[in-house]
NUKEKE-225967 format. One record per residue: residue in three letters; y, x, z of N, C-alpha, C in turn. Coordinates in Angstrom, 2 decimals. Layout:
<nodes>
NODE ALA Y X Z Y X Z Y X Z .
...
</nodes>
This chain:
<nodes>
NODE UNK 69.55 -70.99 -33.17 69.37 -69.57 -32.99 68.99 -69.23 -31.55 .
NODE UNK 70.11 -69.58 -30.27 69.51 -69.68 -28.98 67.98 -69.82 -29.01 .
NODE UNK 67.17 -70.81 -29.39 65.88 -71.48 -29.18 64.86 -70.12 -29.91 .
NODE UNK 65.45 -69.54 -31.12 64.64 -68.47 -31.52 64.71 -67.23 -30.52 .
NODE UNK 65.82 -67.13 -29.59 65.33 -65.76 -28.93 64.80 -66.33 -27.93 .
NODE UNK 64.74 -67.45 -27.21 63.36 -67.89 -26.34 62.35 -67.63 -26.58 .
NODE UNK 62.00 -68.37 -27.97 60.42 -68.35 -28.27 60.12 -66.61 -28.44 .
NODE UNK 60.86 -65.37 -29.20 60.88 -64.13 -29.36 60.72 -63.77 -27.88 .
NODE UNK 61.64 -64.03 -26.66 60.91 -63.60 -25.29 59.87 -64.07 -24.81 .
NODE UNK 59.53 -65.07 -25.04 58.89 -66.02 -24.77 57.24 -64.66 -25.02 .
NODE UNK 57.65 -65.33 -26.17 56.16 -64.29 -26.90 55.90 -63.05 -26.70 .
NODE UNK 57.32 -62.03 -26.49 57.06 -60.39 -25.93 56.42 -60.63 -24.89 .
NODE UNK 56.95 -61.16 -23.49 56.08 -61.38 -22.26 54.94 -61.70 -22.42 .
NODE UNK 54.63 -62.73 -23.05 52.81 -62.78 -23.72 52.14 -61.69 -24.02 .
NODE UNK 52.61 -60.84 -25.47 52.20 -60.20 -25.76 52.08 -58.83 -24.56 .
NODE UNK 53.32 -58.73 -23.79 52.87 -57.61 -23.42 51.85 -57.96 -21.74 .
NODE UNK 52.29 -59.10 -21.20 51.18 -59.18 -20.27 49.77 -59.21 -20.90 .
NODE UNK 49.30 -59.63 -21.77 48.09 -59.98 -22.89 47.38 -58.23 -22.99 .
NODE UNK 48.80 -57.41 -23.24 48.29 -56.11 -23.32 47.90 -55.18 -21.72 .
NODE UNK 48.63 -55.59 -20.65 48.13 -55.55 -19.86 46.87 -55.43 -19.01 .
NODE UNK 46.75 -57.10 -19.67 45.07 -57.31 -18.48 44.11 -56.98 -19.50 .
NODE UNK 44.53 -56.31 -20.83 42.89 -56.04 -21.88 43.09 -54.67 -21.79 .
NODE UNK 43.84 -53.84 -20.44 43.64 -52.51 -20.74 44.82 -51.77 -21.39 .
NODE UNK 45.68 -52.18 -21.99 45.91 -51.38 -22.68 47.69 -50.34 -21.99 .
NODE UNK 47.37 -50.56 -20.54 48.39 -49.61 -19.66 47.81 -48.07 -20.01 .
NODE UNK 48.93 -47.31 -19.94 48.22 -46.14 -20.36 47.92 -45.55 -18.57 .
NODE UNK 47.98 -46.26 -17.52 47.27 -45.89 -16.58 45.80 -46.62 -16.20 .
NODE UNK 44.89 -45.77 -16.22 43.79 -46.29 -15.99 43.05 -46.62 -14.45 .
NODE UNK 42.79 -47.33 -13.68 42.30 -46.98 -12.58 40.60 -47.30 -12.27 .
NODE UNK 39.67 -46.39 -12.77 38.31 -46.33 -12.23 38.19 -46.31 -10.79 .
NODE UNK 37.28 -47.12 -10.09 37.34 -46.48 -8.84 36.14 -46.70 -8.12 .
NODE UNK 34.82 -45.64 -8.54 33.58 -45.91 -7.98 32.98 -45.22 -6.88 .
NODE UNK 31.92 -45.20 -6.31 31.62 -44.62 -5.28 32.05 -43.49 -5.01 .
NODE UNK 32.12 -42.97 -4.00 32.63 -41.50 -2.99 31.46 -40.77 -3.56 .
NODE UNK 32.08 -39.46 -3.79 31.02 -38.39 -4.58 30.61 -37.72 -2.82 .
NODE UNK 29.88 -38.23 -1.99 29.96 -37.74 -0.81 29.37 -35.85 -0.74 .
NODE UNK 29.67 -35.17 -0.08 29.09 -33.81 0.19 28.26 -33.77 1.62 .
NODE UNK 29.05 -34.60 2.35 28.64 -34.61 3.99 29.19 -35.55 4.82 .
NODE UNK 28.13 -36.10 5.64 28.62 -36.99 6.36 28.39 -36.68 7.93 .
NODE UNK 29.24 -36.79 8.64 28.88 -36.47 10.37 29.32 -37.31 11.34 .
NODE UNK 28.16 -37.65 11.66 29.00 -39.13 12.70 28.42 -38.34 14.35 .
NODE UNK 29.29 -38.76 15.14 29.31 -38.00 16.38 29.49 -39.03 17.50 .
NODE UNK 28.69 -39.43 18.53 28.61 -40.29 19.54 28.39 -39.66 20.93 .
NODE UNK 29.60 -39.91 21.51 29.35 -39.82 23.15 28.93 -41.07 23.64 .
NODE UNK 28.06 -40.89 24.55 27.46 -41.65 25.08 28.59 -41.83 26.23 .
NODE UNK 28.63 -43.55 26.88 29.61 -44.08 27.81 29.61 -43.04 29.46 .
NODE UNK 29.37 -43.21 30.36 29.42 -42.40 31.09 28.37 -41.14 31.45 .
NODE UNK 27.66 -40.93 30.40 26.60 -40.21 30.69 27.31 -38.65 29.81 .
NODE UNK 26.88 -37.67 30.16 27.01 -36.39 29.68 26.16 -36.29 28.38 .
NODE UNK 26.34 -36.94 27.64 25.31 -36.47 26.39 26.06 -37.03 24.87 .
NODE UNK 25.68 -36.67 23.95 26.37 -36.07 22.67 25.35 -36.30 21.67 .
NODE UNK 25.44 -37.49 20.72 24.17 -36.95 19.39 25.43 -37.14 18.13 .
NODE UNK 24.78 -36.11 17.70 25.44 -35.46 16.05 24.27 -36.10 15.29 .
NODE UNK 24.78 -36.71 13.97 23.77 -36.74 12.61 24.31 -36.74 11.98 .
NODE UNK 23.82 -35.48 11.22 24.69 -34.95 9.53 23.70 -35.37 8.47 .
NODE UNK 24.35 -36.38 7.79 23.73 -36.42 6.36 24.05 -35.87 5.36 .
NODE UNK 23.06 -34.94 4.41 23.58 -34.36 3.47 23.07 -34.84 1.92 .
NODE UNK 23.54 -34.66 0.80 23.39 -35.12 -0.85 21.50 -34.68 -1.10 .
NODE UNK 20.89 -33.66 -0.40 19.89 -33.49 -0.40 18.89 -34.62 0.02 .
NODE UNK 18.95 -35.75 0.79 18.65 -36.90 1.36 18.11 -36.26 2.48 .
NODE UNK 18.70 -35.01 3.41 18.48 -34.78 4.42 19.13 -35.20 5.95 .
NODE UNK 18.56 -35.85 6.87 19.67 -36.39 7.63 18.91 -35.18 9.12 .
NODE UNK 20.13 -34.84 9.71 19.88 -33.66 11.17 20.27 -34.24 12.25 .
NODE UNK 19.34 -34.73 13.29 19.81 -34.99 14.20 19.74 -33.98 15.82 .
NODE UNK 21.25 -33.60 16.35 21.42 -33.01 16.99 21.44 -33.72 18.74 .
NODE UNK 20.68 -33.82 19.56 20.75 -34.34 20.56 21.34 -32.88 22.06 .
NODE UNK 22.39 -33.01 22.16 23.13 -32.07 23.40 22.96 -33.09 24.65 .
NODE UNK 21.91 -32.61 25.90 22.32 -33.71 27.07 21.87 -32.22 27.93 .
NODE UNK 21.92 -32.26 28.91 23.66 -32.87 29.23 24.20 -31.70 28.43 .
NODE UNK 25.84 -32.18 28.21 26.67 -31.32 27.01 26.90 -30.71 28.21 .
NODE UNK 26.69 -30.35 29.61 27.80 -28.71 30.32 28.89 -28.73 30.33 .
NODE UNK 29.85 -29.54 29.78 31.16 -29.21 29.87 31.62 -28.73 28.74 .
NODE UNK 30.50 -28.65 27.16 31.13 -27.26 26.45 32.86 -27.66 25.66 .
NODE UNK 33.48 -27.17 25.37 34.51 -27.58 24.43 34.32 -27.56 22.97 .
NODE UNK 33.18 -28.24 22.25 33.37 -27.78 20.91 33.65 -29.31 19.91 .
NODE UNK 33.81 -28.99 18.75 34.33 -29.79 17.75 32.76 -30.48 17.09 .
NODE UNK 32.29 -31.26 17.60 31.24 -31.32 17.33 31.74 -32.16 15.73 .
NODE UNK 32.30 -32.61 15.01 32.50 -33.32 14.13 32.73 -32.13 12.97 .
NODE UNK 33.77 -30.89 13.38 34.10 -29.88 12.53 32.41 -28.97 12.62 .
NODE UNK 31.58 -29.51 12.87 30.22 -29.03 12.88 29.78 -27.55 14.34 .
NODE UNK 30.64 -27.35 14.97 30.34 -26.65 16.16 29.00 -26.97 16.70 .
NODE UNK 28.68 -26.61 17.63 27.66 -26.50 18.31 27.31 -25.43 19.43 .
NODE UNK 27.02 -26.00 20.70 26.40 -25.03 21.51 25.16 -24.25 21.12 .
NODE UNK 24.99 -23.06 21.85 24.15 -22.21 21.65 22.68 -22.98 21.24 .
NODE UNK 21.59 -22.38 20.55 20.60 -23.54 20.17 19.40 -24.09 21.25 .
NODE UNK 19.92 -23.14 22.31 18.65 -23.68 23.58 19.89 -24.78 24.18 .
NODE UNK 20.58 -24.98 24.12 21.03 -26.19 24.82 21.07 -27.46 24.06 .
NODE UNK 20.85 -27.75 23.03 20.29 -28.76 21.99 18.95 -28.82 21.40 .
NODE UNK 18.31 -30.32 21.32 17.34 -30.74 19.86 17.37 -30.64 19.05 .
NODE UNK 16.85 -30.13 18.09 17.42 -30.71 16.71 15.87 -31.60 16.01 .
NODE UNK 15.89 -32.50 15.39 15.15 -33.15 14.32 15.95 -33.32 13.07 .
NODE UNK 15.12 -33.16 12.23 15.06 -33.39 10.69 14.00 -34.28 10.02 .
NODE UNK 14.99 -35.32 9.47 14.17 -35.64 8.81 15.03 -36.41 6.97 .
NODE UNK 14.05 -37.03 6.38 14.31 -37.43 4.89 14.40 -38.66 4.95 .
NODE UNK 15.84 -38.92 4.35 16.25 -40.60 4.04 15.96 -40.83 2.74 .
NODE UNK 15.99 -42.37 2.37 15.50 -42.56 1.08 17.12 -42.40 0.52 .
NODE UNK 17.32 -42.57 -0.94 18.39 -42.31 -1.86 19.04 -43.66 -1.45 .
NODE UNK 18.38 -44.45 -1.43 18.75 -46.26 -1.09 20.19 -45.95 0.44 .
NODE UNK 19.61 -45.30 1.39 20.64 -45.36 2.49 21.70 -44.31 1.98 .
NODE UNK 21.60 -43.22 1.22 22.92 -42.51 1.07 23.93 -42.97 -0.12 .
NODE UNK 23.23 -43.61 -0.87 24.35 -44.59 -1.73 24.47 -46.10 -1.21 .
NODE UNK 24.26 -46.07 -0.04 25.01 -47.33 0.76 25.98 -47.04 1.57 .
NODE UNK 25.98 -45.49 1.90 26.87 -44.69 2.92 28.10 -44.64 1.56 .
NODE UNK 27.85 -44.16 0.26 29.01 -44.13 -0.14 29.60 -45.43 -1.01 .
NODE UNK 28.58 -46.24 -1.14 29.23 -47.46 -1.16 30.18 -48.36 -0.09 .
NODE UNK 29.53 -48.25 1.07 30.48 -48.61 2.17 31.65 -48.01 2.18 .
NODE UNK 31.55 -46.86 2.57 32.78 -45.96 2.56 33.76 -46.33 1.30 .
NODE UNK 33.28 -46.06 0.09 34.17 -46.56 -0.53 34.90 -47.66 -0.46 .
NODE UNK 34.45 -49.08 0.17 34.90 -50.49 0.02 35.48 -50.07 1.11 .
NODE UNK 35.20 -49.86 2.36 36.46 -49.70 3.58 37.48 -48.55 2.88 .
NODE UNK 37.55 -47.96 1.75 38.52 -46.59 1.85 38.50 -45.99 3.29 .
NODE UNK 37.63 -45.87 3.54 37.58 -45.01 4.22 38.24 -42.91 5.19 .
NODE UNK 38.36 -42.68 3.83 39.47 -41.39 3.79 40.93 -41.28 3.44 .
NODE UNK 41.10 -43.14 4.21 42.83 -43.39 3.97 42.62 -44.37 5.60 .
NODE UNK 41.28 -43.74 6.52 41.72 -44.39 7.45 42.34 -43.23 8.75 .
NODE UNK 43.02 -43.64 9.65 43.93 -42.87 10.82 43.25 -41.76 10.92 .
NODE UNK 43.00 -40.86 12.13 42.11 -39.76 12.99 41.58 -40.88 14.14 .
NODE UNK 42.76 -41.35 14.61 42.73 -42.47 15.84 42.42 -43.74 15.42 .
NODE UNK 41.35 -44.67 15.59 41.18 -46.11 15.71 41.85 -46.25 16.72 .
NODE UNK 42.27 -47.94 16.85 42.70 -48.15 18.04 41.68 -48.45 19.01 .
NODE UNK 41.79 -48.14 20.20 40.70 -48.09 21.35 40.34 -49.49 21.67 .
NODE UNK 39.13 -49.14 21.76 38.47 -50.65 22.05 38.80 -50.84 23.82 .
NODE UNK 38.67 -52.26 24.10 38.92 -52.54 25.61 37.26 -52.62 26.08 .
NODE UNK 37.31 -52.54 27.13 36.10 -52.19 28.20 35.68 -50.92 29.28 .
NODE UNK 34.43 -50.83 29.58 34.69 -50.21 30.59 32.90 -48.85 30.10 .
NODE UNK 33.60 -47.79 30.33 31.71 -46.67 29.93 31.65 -47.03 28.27 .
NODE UNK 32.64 -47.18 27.52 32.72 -47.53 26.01 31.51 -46.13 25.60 .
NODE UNK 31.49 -46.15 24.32 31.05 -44.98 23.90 32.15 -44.46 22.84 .
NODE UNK 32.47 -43.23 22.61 33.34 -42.51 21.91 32.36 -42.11 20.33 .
NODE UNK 32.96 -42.72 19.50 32.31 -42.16 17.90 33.39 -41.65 16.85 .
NODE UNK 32.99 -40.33 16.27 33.83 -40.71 15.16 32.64 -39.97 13.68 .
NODE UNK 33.36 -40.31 12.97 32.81 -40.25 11.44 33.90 -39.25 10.88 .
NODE UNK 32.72 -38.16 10.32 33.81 -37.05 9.33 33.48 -37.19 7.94 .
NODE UNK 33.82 -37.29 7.27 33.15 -37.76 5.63 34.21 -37.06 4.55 .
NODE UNK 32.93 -35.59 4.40 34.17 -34.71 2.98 33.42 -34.63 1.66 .
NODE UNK 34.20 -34.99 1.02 33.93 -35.38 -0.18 34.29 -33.77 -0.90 .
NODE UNK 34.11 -33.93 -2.72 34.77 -32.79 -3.35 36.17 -32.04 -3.29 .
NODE UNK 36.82 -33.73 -2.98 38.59 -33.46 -2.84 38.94 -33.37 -1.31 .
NODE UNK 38.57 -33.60 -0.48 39.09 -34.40 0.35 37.71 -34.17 1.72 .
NODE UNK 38.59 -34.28 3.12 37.81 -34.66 4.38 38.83 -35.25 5.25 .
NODE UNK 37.81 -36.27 5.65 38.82 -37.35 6.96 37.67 -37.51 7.99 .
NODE UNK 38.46 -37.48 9.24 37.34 -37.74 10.25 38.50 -38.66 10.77 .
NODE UNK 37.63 -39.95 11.20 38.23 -41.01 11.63 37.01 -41.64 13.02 .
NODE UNK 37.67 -42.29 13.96 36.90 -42.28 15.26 37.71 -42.43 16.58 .
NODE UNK 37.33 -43.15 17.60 38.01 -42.75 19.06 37.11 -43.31 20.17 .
NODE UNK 38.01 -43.30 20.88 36.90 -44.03 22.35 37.28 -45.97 22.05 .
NODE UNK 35.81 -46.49 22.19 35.71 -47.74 21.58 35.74 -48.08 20.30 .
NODE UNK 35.61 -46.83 19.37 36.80 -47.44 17.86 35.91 -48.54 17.17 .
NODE UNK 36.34 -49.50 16.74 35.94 -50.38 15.84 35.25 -51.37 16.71 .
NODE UNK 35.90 -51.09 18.15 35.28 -52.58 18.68 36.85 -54.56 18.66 .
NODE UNK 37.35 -53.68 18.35 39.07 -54.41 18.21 38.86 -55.45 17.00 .
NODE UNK 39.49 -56.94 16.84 39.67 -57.28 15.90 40.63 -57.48 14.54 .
NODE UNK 41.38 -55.96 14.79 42.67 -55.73 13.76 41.25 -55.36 12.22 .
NODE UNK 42.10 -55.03 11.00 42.31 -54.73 9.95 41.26 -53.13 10.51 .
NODE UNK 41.97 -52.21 10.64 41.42 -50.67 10.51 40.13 -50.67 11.76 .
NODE UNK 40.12 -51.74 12.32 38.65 -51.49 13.38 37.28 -52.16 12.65 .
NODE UNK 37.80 -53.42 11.83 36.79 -54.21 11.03 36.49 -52.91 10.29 .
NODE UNK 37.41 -51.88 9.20 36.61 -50.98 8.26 36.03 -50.19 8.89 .
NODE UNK 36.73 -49.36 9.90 35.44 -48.36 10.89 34.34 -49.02 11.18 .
NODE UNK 34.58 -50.47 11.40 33.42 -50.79 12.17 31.87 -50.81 11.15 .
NODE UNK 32.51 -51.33 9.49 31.90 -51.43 8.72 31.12 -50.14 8.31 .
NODE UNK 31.85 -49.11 8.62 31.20 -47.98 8.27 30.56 -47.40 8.91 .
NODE UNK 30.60 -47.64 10.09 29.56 -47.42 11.60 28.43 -48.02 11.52 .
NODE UNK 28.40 -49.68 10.48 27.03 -50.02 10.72 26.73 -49.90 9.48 .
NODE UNK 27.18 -49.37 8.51 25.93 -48.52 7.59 25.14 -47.03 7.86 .
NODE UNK 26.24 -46.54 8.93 25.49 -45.12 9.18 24.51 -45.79 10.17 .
NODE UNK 24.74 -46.79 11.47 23.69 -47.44 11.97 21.98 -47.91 11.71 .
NODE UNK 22.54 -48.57 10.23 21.68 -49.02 8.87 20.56 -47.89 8.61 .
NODE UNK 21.41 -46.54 8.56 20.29 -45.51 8.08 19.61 -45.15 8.81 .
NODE UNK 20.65 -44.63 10.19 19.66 -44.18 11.25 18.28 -45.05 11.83 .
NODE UNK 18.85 -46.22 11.30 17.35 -47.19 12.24 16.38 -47.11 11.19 .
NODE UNK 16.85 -46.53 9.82 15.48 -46.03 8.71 15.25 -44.80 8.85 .
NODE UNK 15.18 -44.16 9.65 14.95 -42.21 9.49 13.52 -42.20 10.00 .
</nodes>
């Protein structure tokens, strides 16, 4: 009798890991690309006074904002601020569909909108300061610092990854 409720556990654990890996948890987890809305990556340049913004939007429009010298201004250039429009460039131009579903493919594989505000700071000297704001339907995270993603931890490899797909596009615009 002992030996029959072995083989009876024996076999529930089967059966129910068996039900497991074919699905049949009643939690499901899909988890495909970032439905992106907007993307804004923001770069200070190392010791120089100057500032470029590029917002990509679902339209395959990418804006690039060049501020030099920035003046001193105080604005949020990531929360989309901007100085008055004579103290900036702006260009526009059209990305192919190919670079904005690589932006949310990347993003997605780093999770990206589960990373800090703060990277940890890279070491060196005139670094350049970047960060990335990326809001989706649910959700906005801007992640970024001075040096970020030059470090070899865990959260600088994913910034970093996501820096050189927005890199990726910009060198196609």
């Amino acid at each position: 009798m002992n030996i029959m409720k072995k083989i009876g556990a024996a076999g529930l654990a089967f059966v129910t890991g068996a039900c497991m890996l074919a699905g049949c948890s009643r939690e499901k987890h899909s988890r495909g690309p970032l439905e992106l809305k907007k993307v804004t990556y923001v770069c200070y340049a190392g010791d120089v006074e100057e500032v470029s913004v590029y917002v990509f939007t679902p339209d395959l429009k990418l804006r690039e904002y060049e501020i030099y010298p920035e003046n001193g201004g105080k604005y949020d250039y990531p929360e989309g601020e901007l100085p008055p429009e004579d103290q900036y460039t702006l260009k526009e131009y059209d990305i192919e569909e190919t670079y904005w579903n690589n932006l949310a493919l990347v993003f997605t594989r780093v999770n990206i909108m589960e990373l800090d505000e703060e990277i940890p700071e890279g070491k060196g000297y005139d670094l350049e300061s970047t960060y990335i704001r990326v809001e989706t339907e649910d959700a906005v995270n801007k992640t970024g610092g001075y040096g970020a993603g030059l470090e070899d931890d865990s959260v600088s490899r994913r910034y970093r990854s996501a820096e050189e797909a927005i890199q990726y596009a910009l060198s196609n615009k």
